[in-house]
C-alpha positions in Angstrom: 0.0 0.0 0.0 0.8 3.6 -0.9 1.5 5.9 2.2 1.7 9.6 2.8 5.0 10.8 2.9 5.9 14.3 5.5 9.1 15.9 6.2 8.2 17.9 9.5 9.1 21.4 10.2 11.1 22.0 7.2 12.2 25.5 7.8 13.4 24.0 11.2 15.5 21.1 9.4 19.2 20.8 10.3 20.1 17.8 8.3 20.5 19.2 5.1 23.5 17.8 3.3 25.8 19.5 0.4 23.9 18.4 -3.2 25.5 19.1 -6.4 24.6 22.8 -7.8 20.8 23.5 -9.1 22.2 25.3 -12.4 25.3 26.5 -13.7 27.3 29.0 -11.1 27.9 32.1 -12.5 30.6 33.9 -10.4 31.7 31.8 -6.9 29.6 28.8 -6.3 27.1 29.3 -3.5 26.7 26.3 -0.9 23.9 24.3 -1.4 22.3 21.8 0.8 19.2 19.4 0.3 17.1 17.2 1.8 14.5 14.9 -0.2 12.6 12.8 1.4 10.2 11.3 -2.1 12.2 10.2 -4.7 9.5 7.8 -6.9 8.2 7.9 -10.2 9.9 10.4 -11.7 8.6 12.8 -8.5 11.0 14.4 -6.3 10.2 16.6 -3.0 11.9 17.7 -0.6 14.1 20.7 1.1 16.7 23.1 -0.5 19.2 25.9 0.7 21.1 28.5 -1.1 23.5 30.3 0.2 24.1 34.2 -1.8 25.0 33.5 -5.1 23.9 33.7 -9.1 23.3 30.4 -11.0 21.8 30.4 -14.5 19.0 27.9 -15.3 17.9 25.8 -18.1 15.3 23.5 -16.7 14.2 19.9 -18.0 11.4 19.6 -15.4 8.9 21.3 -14.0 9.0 22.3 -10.4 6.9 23.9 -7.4 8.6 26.1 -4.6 7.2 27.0 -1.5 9.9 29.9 -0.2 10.4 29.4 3.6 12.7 32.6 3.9 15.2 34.2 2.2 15.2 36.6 -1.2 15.4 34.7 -4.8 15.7 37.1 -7.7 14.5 35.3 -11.0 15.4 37.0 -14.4 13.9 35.0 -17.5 15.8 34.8 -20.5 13.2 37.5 -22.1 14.5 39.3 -19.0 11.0 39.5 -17.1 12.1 39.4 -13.1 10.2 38.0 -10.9 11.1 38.5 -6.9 10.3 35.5 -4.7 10.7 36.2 -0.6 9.4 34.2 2.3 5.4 33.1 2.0 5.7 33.1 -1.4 5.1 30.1 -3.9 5.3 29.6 -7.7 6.3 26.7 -10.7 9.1 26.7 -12.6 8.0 25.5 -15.6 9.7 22.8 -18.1 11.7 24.6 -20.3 12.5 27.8 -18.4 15.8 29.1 -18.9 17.1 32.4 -16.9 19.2 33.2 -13.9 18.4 32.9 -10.4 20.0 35.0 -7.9 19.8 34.3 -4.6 20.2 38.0 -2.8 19.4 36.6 1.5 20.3 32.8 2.5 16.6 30.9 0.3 15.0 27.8 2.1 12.5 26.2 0.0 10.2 23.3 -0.2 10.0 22.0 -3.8 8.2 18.9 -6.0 9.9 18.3 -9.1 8.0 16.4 -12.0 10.6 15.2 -14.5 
């Protein structure tokens, strides 16, 4: 049988690990930690931090954030710029390509359909 699956408290987790970058750095790599807890059927969720830092995108998958706290600055390659803080959810959809600029330490909760 199928069963729910929870990660508790997520803006209160502390066992986020170092992951492999979300993008291509531009300038110094920023530290990034993660913590999934669903990894099945192509479905992924869990709980990601960026430290200060610029990445660009070019996304395969689409993907919901929840933003737990922090500042993300999100330039489309058109060059629309969307600002993401703390409360505030959205979808990356497949195919988007920009940068993303993390301007205060981001905390999100995402699900990733690939």
């Amino acid at each position: 049988m199928t069963e729910i699956k929870v990660q508790h408290q997520c803006i209160d987790l502390d066992n986020l690990i170092e992951t492999e970058s979300f993008g291509e750095s531009i300038g110094p790599l920023p530290k990034q930690t993660d913590s999934g807890f669903l990894d099945q059927d192509n479905t992924f969720a869990g709980t990601w931090e960026c430290e200060p830092g610029k990445l660009q995108l070019d996304l395969e998958v689409t993907e919901f954030c929840h933003i737990l706290k922090g500042h993300w600055v999100l330039t489309s390659e058109s060059g629309k710029v969307i600002e993401v803080k703390a409360g505030d959810s959205f979808v990356f959809p497949k195919g988007w390509k920009g940068t993303a600029e993390v301007i205060e330490t981001l905390r999100k909760v995402y699900m990733i359909i690939s």
